[in-house]
C-alpha positions in Angstrom: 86.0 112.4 119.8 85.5 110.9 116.4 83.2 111.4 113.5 82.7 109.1 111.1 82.3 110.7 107.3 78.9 108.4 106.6 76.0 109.4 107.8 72.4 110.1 107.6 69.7 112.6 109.0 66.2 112.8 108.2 63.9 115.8 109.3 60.1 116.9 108.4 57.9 119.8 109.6 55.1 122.3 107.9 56.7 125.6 106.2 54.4 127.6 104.9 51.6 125.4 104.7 53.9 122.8 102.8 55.1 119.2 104.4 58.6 119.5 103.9 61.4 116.9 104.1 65.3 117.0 104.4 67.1 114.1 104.1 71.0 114.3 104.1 73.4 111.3 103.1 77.1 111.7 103.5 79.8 109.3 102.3 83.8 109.1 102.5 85.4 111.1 99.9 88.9 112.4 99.9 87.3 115.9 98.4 84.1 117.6 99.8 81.4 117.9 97.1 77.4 118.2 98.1 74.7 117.6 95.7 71.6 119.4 96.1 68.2 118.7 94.9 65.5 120.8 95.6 61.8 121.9 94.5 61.6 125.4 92.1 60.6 126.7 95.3 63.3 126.7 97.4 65.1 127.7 94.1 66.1 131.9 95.4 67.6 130.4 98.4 70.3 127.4 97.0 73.5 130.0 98.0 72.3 130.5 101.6 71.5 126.4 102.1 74.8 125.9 100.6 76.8 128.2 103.0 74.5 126.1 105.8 75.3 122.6 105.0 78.8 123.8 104.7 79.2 125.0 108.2 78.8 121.4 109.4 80.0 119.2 106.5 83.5 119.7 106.2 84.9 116.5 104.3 83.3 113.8 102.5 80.4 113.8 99.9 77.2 114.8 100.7 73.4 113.8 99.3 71.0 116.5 100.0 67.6 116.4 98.9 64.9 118.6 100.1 61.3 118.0 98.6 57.5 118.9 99.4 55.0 116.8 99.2 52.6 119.8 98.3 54.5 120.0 94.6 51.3 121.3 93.2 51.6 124.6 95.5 54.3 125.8 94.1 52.9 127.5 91.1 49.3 129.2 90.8 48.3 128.3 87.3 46.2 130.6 85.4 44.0 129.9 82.1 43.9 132.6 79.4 40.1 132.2 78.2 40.6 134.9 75.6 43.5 132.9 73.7 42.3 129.6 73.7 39.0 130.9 71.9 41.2 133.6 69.7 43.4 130.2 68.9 40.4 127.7 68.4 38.5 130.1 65.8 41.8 130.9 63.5 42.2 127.2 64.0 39.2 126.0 62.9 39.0 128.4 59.6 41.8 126.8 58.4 40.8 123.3 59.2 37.2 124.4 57.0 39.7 125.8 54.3 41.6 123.1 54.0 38.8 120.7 54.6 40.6 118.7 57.8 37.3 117.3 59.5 38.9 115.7 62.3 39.6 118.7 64.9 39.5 116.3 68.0 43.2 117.4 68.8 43.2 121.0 68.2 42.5 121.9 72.0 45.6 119.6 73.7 47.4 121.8 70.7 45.8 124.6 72.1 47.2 124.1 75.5 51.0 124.4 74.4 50.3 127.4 72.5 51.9 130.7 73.9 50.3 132.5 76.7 47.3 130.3 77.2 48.8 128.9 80.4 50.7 130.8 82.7 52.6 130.0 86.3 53.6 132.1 88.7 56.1 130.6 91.5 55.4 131.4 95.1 58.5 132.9 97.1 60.0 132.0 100.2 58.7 134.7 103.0 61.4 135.4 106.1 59.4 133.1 108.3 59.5 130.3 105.9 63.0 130.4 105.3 63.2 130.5 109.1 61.2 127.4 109.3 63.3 125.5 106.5 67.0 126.8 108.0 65.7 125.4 111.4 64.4 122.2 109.5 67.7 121.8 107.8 69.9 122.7 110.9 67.5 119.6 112.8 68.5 117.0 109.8 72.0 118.2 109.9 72.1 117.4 113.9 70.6 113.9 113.3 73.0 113.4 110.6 76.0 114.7 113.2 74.6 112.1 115.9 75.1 109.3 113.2 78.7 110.3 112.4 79.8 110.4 115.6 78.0 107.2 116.9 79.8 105.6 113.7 82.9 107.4 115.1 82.9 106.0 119.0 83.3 102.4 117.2 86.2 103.6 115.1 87.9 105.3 117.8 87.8 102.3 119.7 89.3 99.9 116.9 92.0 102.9 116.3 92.9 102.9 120.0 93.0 98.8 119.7 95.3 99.4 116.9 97.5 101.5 118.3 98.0 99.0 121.3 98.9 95.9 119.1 101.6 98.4 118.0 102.9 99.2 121.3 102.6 95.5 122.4 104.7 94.7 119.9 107.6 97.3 120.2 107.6 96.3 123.6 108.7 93.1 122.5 111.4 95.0 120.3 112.4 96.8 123.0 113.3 93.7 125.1 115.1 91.7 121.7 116.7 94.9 120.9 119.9 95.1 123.6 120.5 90.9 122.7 120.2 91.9 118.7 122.7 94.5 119.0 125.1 92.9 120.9 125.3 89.7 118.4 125.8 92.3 115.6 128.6 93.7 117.9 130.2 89.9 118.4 129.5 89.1 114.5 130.9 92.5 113.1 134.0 92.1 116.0 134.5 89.0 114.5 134.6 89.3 110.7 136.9 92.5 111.3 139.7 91.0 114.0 139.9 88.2 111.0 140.7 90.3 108.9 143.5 91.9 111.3 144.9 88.8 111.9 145.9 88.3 108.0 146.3 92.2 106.9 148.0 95.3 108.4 145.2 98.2 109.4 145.0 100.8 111.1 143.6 100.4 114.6 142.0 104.0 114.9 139.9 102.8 111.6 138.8 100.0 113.0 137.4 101.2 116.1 135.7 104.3 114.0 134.2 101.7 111.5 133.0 99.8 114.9 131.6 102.6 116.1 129.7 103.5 113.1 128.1 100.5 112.1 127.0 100.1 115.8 125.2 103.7 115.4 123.8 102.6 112.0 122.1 99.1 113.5 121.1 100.7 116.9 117.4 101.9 117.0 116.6 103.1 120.4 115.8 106.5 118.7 112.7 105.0 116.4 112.0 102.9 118.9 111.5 106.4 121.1 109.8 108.4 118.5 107.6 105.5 117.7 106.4 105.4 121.4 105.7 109.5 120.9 103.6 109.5 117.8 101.3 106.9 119.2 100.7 108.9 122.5 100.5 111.6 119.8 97.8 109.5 117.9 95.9 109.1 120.7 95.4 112.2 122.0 94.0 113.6 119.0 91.7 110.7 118.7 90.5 112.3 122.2 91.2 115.8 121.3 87.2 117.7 121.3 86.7 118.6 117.8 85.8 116.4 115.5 87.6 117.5 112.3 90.6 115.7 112.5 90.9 113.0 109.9 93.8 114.7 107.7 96.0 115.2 110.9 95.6 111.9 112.2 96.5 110.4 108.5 99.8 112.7 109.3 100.2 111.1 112.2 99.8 107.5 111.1 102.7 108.6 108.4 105.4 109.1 110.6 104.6 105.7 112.7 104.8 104.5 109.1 108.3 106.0 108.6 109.2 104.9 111.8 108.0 101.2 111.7 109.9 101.0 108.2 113.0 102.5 109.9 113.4 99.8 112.6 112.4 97.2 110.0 115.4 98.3 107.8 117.9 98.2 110.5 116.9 95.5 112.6 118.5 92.3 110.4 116.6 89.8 113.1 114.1 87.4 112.4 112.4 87.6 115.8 112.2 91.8 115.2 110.9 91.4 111.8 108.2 89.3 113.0 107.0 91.8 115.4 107.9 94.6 112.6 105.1 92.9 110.3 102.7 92.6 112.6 103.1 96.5 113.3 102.5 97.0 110.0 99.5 95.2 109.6 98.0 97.4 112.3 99.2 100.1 110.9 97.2 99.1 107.5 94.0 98.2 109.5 94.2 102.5 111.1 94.8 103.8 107.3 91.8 101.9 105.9 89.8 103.3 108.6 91.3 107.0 108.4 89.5 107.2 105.2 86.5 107.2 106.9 87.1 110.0 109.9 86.1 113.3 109.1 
């Protein structure tokens, strides 16, 4: 199982009398981050929504933005009468005393004045918050359907991936025994010239034999390649879905050990097969970027 890290979930519903939406956007990021926007409302309770998103986003970058279309309900306005005609009179002495005849702006002045207009912002009750944490925890389960039906389609191209790869170390597996022999003949070679027309020592040519025949021979990445793709694809299967940062782990030491037989192979016919591991080994990082 597979999530992807973009998404998007989408959820409305009444809470307390308000129409209220949750839309959630998530992207790949390599650090998690989530930016909230929400109404003055919903203000006292931005830790708790926090510590909810977070129990179900764990990598990427999140969009979160909650909003009412009842914005007007969110503050009771109240009109001070007693100001505005305290205000109005002082106002319009000194207009007379100063002889300003034009006193068609002084009430939108009035307005901006202190205490003539006061707010008061409604709180969340326990049943409201309810409603939203069950709104939110609805969006969050859309947005987790989207991830992991963006997922399935990864995990297949991964597991293709993976297969080119094994394809073609089968086909390094079956050049390998020939390679290894010609480097044997060629090294035999160059070294019983060399006897012919110099004294040597006999025991240091058979250790130097041995040793370059170890160096070239790469039955053992060969073997540990074969392991950490049956490796890769069991955690692709594996049931959680947070799994991005150990399959990037993973895809690392088939790196190191494509790179390995690469170096050491000296064949034309194995470095074909060694670039064509690679390139599927690019197309699985690119993609890794994306798994949660």
């Amino acid at each position: 199982m597979v999530a992807s890290m973009t998404g998007f979930g989408r959820s409305t519903a009444r809470v307390g009398g308000k129409t209220v939406t949750v839309e959630i956007k998530s992207v790949n990021s390599k650090y998690f981050d989530i930016y909230l926007k929400l109404p003055q409302i919903f203000r006292s309770k931005e830790t708790e929504i926090r510590r909810q998103l977070s129990e179900k986003l764990y990598r990427g970058k999140a969009e979160v933005i909650i909003s009412t279309e009842d914005a007007d309900l969110e503050r009771a306005y109240t009109i001070n009468k007693n100001a505005i005609v305290s205000y109005y009179r002082q106002l319009k002495a000194i207009c007379s005393e100063l002889n300003i005849t034009h006193t068609d702006s002084l009430m939108p002045a009035i307005l901006r004045l202190p205490e003539v207009v006061s707010g008061t912002t409604f709180e969340l009750s326990d049943e409201e918050w309810k409603q939203l944490s069950e709104l939110i925890h609805s969006a969050l389960l859309e947005l987790e359907n989207y991830r992991l039906a963006e997922g399935s389609a990864l995990q297949s191209d991964f597991e293709l991936q993976v297969n080119v790869i094994l394809q073609y170390l089968q086909q390094v597996e079956l050049l390998a025994p020939q390679r290894l022999a010609q480097v044997k003949e060629r090294i035999t070679k160059t070294i019983e010239d060399w006897l012919l027309s110099e004294k040597a020592d006999m025991n240091r040519f058979e250790q130097e034999l041995i040793y370059y025949s170890e160096k070239l021979d790469i039955n053992e990445e060969m073997v540990r390649l074969k392991t950490h793709c049956r490796y890769f694809c069991e955690e692709l299967s594996a049931p959680r879905t947070e799994k991005g940062k150990k399959l990037g782990f993973i895809a690392q030491e088939i790196g190191r050990e494509i790179n390995t037989i690469g170096s050491k192979a000296n064949d034309a016919a194995i470095q074909v097969a060694v670039v064509q591991m690679k390139d599927a080994l690019e197309r699985i990082k690119e993609q890794l970027l994306n798994i949660v």
